[in-house]
VOTI-452624 format. One record per residue (C-alpha): x, y, z. Coordinates in steps of 0.5 Angstrom, whole numbers, plus 500, padded with zeros to 3 digits. Example, Ala and Ser with C-alpha at 12.3 -4.5 7.8 and 13.67 -1.06 7.14 Angstrom:
residues 2
c1 | c2 | c3
525 | 491 | 516
527 | 498 | 514
END
This chain:
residues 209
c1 | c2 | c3
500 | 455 | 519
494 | 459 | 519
492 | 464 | 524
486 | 461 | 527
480 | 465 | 525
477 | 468 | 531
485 | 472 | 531
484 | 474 | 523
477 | 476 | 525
479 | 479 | 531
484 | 484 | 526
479 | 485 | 521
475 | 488 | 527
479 | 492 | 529
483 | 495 | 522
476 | 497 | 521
474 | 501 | 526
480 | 505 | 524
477 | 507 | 517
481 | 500 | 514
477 | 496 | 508
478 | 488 | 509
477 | 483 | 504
480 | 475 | 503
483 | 474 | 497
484 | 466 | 495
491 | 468 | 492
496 | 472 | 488
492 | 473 | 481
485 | 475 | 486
489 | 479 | 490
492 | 483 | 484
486 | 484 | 480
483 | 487 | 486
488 | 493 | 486
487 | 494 | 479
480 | 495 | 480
481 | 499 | 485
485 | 504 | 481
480 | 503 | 477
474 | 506 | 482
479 | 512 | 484
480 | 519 | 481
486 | 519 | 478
491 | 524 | 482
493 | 530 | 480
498 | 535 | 480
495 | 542 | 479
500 | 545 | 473
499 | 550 | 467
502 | 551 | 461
500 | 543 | 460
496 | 545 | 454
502 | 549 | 450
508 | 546 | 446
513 | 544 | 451
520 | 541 | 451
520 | 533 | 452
523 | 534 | 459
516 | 538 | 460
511 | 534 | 456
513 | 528 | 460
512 | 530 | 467
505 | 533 | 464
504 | 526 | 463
505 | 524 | 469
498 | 528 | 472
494 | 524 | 468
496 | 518 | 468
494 | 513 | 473
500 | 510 | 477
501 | 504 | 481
506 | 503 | 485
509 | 495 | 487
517 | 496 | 490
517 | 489 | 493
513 | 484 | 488
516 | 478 | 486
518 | 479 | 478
513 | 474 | 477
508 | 478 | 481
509 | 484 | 478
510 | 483 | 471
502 | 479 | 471
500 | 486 | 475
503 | 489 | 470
499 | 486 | 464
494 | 488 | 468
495 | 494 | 468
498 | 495 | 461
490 | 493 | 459
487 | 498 | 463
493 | 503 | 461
496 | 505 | 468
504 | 506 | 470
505 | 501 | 474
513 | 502 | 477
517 | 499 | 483
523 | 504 | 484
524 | 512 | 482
517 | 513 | 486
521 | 520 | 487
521 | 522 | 480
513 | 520 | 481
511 | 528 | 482
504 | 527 | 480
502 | 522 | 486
502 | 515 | 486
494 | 512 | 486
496 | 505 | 489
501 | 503 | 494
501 | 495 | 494
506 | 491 | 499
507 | 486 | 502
506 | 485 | 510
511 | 482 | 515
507 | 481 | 520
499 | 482 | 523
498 | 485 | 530
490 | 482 | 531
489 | 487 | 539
490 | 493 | 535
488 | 491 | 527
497 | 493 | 526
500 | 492 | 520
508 | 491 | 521
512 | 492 | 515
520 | 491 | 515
521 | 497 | 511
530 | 497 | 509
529 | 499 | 502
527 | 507 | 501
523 | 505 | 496
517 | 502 | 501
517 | 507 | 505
516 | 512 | 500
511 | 507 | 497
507 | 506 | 503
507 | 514 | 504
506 | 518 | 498
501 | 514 | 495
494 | 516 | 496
491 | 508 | 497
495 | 504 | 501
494 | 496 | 499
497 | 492 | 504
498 | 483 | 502
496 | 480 | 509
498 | 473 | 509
494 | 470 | 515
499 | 466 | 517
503 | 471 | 520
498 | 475 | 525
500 | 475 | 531
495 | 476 | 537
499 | 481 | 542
505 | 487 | 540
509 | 481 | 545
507 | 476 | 540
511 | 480 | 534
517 | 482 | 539
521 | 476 | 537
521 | 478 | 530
523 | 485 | 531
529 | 484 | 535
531 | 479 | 530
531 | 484 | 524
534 | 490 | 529
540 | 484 | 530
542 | 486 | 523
541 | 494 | 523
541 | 498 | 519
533 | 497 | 521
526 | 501 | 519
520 | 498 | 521
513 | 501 | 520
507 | 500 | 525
501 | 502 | 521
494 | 502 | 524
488 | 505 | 520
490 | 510 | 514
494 | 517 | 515
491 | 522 | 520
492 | 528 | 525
488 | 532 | 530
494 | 537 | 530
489 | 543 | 527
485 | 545 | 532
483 | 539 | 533
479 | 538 | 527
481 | 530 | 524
484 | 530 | 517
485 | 524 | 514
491 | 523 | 508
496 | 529 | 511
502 | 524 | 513
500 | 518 | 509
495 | 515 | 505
488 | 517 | 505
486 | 509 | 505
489 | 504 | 508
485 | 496 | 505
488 | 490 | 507
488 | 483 | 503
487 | 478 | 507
491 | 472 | 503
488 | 466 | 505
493 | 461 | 500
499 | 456 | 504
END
């Protein structure tokens, strides 16, 4: 069942106000297809190395690739999912990969994830984060690309209680509250976007039963 619409405009207002892009995707494959036109529309990340131009040992050569090629990183979509991203990324010449994000030194352009829950009061995503591969996807990537299903926003962080005390009932348990894009004050309280996180944040908002 539906969030009703007042709560998914609620959480669309809120996410907004702290810096996020929302859209609604009807399903999966429009869902797909926007983070591959996002990679597309972003500069690519980039590792500042030198001796790249010279003759180098395959272990060099191949990370000297990994800077210059556009990555996509998708730790927990379905195999359906991912291989039909991934013919979307074969035709746009992106990597798009699902584990090993920390041999990944170049940087990762997209992070797409799947969310658990929605808080609607604070525009809050919350992501059951077990696997390393998801924690690591929704931090070291430049844009983080969350997939909101609308039936699973909740008005209140009360309303999402239940279900987080279910999951802390079979530790071990890392579960992530993510509000905006990354950002700090820390340094003479000047406000810096993507220190510890991404430098955005868009969400999905999947309209599909």
């Amino acid at each position: 069942m539906d969030a009703p619409a007042d709560l998914v405009e609620l959480f669309r207002t809120k996410a907004e106000m702290v810096s996020a892009v929302t859209l609604r995707a009807a399903d999966m494959p429009t869902a797909l297809a926007y983070v591959v036109d996002a990679c597309e529309k972003k500069d690519a990340c980039k590792l500042l190395l030198s001796g790249c131009e010279a003759a180098l040992s395959a272990p060099a050569a191949e990370l000297c690739e990994t800077v210059t090629t556009k990555t996509i990183a998708a730790p927990d979509l379905s195999d359906a999912d991912f291989a039909a991203l991934g013919t979307l990324c074969e035709h746009k010449g992106f990597r798009l990969i699902r584990d090993g994000l920390r041999n990944h030194l170049g940087g990762i352009d997209i992070a797409v994830t799947h969310v658990d829950a929605g808080i609607a009061e604070t525009g809050t995503l919350v992501l059951r984060s077990q696997s390393e591969e998801l924690r690591l996807a929704t931090m070291v990537a430049e844009v983080h690309i969350a997939l909101l299903p609308v039936s699973v926003i909740k008005a209140t962080s009360h309303d999402v209680e239940p279900l987080v005390r279910q999951w802390m009932a079979d530790p071990p348990d890392y579960t992530a509250f993510i509000t905006g894009a990354s950002r700090t004050a820390d340094i003479e309280r000047v406000l810096a976007l993507g220190v510890h996180g991404p430098l955005e944040l868009h969400i999905v908002f999947l309209t599909e039963a």
